[in-house]
N, CA, C and O atoms as a GROMACS GRO file, in nm:
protein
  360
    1UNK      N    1  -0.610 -20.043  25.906
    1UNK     CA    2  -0.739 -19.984  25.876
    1UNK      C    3  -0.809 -20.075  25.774
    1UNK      O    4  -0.757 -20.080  25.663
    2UNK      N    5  -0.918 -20.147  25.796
    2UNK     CA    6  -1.018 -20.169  25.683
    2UNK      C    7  -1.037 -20.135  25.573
    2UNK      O    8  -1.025 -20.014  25.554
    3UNK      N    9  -1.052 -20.170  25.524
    3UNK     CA   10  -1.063 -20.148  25.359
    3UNK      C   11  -1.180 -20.045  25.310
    3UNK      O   12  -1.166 -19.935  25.257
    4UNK      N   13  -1.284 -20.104  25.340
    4UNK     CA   14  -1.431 -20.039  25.327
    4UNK      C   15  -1.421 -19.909  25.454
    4UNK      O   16  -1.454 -19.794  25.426
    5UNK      N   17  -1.382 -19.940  25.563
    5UNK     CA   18  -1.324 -19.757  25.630
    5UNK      C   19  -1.222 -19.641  25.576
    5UNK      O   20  -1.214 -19.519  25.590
    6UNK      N   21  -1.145 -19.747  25.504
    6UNK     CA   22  -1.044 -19.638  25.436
    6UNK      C   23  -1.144 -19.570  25.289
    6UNK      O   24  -1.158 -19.449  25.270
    7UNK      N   25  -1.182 -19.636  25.233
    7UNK     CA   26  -1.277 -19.599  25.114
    7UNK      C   27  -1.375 -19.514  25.155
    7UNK      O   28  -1.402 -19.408  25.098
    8UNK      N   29  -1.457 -19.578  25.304
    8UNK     CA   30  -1.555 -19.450  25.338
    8UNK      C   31  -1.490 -19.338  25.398
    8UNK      O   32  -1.564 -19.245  25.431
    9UNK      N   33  -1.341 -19.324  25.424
    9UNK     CA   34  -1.252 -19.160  25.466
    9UNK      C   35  -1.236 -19.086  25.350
    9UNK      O   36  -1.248 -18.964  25.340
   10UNK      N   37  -1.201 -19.188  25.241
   10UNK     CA   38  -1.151 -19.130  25.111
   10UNK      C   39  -1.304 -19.031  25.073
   10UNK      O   40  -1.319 -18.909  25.073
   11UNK      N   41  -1.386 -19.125  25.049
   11UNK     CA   42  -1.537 -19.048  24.984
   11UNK      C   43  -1.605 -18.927  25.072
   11UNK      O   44  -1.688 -18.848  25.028
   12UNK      N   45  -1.547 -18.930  25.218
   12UNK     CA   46  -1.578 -18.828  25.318
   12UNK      C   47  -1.484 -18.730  25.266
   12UNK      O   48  -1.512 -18.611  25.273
   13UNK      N   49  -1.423 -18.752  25.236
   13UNK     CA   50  -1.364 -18.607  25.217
   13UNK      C   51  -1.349 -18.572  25.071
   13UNK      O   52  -1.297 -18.462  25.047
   14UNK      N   53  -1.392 -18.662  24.954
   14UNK     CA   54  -1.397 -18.601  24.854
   14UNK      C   55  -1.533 -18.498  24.854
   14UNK      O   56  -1.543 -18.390  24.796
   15UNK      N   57  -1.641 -18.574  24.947
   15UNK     CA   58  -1.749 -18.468  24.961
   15UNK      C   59  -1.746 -18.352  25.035
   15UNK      O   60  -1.839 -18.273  25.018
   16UNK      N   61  -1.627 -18.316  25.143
   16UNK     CA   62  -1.656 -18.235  25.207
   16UNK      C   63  -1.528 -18.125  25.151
   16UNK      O   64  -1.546 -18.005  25.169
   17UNK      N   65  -1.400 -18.174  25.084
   17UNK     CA   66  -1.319 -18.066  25.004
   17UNK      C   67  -1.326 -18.093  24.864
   17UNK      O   68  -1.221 -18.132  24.812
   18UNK      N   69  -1.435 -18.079  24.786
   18UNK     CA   70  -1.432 -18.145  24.641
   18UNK      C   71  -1.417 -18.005  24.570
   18UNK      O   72  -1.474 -17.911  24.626
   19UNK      N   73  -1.358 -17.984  24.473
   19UNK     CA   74  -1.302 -18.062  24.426
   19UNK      C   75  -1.123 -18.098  24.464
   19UNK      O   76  -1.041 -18.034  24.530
   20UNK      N   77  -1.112 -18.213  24.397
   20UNK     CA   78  -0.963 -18.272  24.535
   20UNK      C   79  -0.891 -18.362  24.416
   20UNK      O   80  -0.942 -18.408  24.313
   21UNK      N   81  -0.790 -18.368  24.453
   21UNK     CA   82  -0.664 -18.433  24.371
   21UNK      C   83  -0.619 -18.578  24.440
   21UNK      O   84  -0.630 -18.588  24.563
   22UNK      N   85  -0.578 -18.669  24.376
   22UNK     CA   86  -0.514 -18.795  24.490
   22UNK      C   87  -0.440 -18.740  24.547
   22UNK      O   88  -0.483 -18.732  24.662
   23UNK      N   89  -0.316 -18.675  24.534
   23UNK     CA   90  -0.255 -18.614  24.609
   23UNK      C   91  -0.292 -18.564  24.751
   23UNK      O   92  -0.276 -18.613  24.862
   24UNK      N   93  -0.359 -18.425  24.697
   24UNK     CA   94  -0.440 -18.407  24.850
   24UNK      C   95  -0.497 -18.477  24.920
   24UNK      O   96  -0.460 -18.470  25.037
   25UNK      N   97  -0.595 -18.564  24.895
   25UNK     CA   98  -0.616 -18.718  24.938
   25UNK      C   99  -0.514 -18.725  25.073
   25UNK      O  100  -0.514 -18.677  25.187
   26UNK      N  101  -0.418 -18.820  24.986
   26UNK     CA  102  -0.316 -18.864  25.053
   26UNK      C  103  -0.286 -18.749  25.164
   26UNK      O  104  -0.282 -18.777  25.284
   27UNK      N  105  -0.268 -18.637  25.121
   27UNK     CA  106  -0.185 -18.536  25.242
   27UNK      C  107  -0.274 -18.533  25.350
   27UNK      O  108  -0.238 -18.543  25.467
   28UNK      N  109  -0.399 -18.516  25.309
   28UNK     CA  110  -0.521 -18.501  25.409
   28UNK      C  111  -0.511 -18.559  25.497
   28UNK      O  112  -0.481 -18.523  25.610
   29UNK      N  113  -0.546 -18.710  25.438
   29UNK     CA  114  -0.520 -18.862  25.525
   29UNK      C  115  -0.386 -18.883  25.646
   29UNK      O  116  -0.380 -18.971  25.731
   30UNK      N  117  -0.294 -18.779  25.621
   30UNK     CA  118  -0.202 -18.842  25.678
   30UNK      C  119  -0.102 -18.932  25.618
   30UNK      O  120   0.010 -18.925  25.670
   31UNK      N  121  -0.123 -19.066  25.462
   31UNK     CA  122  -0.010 -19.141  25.442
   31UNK      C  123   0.083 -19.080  25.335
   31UNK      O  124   0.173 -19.145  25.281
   32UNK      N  125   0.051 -18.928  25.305
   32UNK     CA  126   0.186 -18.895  25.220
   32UNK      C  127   0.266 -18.830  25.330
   32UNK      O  128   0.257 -18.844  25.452
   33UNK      N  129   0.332 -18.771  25.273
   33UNK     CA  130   0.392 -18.638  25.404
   33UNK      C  131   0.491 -18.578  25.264
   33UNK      O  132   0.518 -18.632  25.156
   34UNK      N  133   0.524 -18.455  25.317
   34UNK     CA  134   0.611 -18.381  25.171
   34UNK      C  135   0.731 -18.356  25.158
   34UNK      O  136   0.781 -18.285  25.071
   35UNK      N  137   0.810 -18.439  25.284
   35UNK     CA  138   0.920 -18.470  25.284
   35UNK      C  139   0.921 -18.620  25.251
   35UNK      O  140   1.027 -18.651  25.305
   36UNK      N  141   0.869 -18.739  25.196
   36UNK     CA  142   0.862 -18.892  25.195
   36UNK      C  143   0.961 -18.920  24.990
   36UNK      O  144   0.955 -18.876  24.875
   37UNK      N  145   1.026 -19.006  25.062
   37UNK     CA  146   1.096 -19.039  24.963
   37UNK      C  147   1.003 -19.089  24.813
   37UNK      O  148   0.880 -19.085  24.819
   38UNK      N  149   1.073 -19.135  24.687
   38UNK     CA  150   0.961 -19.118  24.546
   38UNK      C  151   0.853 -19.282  24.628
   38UNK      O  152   0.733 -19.306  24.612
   39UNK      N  153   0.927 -19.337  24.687
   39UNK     CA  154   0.860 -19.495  24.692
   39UNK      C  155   0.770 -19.464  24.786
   39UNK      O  156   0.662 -19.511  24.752
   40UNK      N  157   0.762 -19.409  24.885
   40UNK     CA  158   0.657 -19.388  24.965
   40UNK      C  159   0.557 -19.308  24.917
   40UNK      O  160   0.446 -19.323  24.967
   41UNK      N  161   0.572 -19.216  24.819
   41UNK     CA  162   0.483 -19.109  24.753
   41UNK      C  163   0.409 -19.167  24.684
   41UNK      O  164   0.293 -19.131  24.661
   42UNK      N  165   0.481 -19.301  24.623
   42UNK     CA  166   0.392 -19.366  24.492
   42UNK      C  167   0.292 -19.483  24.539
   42UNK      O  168   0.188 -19.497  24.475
   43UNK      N  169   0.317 -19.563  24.644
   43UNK     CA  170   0.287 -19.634  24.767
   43UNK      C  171   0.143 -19.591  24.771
   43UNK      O  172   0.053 -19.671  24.745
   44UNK      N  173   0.113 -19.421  24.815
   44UNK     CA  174   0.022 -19.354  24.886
   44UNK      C  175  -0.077 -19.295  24.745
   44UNK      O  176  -0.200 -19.292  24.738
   45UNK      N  177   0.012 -19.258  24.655
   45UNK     CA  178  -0.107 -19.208  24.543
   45UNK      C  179  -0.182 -19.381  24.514
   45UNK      O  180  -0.305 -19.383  24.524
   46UNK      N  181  -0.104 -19.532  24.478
   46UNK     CA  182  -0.141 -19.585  24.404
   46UNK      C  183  -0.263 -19.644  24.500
   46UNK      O  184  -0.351 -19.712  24.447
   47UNK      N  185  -0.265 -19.617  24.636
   47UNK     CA  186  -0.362 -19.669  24.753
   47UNK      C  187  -0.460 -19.606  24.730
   47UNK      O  188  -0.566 -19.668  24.738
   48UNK      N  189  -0.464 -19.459  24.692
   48UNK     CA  190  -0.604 -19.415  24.657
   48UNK      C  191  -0.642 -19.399  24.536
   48UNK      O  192  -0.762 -19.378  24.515
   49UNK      N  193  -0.564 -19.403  24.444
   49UNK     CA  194  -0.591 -19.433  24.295
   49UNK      C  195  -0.700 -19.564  24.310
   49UNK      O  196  -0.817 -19.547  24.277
   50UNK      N  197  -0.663 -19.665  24.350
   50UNK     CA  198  -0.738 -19.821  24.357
   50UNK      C  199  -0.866 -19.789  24.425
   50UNK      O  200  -0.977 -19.819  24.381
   51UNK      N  201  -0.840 -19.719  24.546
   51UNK     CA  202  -1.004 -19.674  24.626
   51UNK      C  203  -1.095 -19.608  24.534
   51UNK      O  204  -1.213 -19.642  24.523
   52UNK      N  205  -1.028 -19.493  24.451
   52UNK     CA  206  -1.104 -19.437  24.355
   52UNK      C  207  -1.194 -19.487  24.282
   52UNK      O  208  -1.316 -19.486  24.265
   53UNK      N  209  -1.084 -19.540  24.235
   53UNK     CA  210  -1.159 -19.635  24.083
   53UNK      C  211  -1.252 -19.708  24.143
   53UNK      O  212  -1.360 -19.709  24.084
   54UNK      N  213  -1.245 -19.778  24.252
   54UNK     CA  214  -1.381 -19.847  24.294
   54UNK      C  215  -1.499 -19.776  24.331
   54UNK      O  216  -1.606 -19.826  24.296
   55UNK      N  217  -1.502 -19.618  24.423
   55UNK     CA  218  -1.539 -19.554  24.403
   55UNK      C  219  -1.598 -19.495  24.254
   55UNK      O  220  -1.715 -19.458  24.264
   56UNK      N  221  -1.568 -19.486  24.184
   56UNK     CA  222  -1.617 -19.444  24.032
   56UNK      C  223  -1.675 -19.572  23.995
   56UNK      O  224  -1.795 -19.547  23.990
   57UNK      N  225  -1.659 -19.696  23.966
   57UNK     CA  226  -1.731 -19.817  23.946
   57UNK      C  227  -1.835 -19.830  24.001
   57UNK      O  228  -1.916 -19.891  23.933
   58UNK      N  229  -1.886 -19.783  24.144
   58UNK     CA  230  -1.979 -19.780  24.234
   58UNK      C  231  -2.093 -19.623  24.190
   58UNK      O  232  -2.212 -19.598  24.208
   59UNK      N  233  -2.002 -19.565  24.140
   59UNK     CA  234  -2.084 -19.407  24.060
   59UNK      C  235  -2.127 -19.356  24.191
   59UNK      O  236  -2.240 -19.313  24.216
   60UNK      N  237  -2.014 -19.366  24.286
   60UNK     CA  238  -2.028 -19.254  24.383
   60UNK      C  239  -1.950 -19.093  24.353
   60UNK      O  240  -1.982 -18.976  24.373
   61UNK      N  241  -1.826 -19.169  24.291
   61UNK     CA  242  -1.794 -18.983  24.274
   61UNK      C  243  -1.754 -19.029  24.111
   61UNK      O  244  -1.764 -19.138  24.055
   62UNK      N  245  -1.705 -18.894  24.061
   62UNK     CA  246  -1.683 -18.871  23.914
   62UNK      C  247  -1.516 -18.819  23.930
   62UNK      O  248  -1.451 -18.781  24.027
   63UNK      N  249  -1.490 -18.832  23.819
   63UNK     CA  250  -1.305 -18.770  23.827
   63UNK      C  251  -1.286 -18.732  23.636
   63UNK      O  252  -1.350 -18.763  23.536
   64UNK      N  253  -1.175 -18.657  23.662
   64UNK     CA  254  -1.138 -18.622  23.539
   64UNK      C  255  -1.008 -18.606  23.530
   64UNK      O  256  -0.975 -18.556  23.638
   65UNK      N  257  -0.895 -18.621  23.451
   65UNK     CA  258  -0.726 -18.580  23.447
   65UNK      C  259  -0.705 -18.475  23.370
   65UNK      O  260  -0.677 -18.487  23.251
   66UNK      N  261  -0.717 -18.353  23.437
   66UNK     CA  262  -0.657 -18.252  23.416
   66UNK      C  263  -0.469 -18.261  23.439
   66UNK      O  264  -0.402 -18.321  23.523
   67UNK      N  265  -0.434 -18.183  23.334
   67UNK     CA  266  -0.294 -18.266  23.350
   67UNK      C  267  -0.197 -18.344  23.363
   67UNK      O  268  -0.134 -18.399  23.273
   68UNK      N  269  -0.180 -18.352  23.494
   68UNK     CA  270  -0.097 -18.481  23.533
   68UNK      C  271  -0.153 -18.532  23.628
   68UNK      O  272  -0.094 -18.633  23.666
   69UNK      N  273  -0.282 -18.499  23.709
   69UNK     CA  274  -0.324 -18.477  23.794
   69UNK      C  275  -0.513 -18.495  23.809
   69UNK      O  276  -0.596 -18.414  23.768
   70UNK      N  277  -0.543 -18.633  23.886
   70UNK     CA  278  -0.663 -18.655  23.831
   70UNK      C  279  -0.798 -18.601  23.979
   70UNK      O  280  -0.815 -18.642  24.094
   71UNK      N  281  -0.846 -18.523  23.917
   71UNK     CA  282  -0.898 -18.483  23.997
   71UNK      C  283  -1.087 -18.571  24.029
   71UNK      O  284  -1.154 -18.640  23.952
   72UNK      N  285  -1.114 -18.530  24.158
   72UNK     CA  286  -1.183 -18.609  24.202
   72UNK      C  287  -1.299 -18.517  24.257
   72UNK      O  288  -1.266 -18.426  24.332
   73UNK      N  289  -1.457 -18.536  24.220
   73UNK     CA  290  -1.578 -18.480  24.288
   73UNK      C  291  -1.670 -18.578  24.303
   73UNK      O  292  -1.660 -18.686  24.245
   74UNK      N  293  -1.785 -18.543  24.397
   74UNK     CA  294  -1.903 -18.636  24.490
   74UNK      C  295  -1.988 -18.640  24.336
   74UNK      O  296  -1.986 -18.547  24.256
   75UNK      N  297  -2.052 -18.755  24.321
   75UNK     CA  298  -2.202 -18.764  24.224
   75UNK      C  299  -2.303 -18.650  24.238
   75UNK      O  300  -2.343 -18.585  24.142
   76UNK      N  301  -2.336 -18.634  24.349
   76UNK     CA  302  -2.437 -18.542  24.368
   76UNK      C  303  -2.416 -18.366  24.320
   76UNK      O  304  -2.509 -18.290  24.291
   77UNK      N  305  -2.270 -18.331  24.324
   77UNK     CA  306  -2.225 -18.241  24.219
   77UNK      C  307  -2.224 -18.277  24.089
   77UNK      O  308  -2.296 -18.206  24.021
   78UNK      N  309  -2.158 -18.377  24.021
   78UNK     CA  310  -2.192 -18.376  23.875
   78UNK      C  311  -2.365 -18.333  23.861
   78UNK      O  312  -2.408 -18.237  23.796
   79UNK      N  313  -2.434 -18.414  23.926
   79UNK     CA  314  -2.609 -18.400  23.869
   79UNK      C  315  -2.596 -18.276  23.835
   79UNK      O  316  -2.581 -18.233  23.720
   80UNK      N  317  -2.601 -18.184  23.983
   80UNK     CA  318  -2.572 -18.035  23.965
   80UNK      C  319  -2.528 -17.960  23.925
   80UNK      O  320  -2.557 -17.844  23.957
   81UNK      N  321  -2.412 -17.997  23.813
   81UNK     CA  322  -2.368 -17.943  23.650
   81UNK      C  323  -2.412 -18.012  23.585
   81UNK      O  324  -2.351 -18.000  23.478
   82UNK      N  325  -2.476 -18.076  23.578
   82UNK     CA  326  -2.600 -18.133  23.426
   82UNK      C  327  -2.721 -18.062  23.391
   82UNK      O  328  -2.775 -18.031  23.285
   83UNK      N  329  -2.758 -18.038  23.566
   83UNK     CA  330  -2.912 -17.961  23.582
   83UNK      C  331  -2.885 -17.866  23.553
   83UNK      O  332  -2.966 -17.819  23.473
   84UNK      N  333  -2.777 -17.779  23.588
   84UNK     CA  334  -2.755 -17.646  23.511
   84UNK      C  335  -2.733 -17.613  23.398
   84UNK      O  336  -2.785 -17.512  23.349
   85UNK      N  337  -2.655 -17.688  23.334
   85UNK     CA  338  -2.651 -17.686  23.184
   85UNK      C  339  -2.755 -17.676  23.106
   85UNK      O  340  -2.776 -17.603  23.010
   86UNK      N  341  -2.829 -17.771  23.164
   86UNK     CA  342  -2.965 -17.797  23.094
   86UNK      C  343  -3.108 -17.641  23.103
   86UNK      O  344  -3.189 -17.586  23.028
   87UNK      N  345  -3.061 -17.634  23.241
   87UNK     CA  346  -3.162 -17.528  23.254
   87UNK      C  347  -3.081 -17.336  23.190
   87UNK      O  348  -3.119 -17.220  23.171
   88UNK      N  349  -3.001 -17.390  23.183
   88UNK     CA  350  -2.886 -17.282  23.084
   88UNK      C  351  -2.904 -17.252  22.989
   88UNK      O  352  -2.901 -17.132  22.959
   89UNK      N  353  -2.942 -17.385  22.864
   89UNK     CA  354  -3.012 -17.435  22.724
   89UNK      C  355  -3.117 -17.340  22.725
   89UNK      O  356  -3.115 -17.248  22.644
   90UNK      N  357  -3.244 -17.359  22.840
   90UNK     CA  358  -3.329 -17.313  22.792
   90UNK      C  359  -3.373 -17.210  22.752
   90UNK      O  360  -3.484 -17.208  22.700
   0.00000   0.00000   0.00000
């Protein structure tokens, strides 16, 4: 799979199940599975960890680490907790 196709699956579905975990990611996609040994598990988070981050460099989606566990939403939702906040203020 392409690089720039795997990145545009990843961002398709952070927009369409957001908010989303790498984890789920991965399960979504197909390359974890929940029987896969620790090396294949880590394999599959660190593949979309890297998509992410380019993703976030690009300020398509936003993320935060809750826990152990970094979770992932589309840009066009953050706006839409800013605008509310703001109109919340007033």
């Amino acid at each position: 799979m392409k690089e720039s196709h795997f990145k545009n699956k990843i961002l398709e579905l952070i927009e369409k199940e957001w908010p989303i975990s790498i984890t789920q990611i991965a399960l979504n996609l197909g390359i974890h599975h929940s029987g896969a040994n620790e090396n294949k598990r880590k394999a599959a988070v660190s593949k979309i960890v890297y998509h992410a981050n380019k993703l976030k460099k690009e300020g398509r989606i936003y993320g935060k680490k809750i826990g152990g566990s970094q979770v992932l939403w589309p840009t066009n939702i953050e706006k839409l907790r800013i605008l509310h906040e703001l109109l919340e203020g007033m």
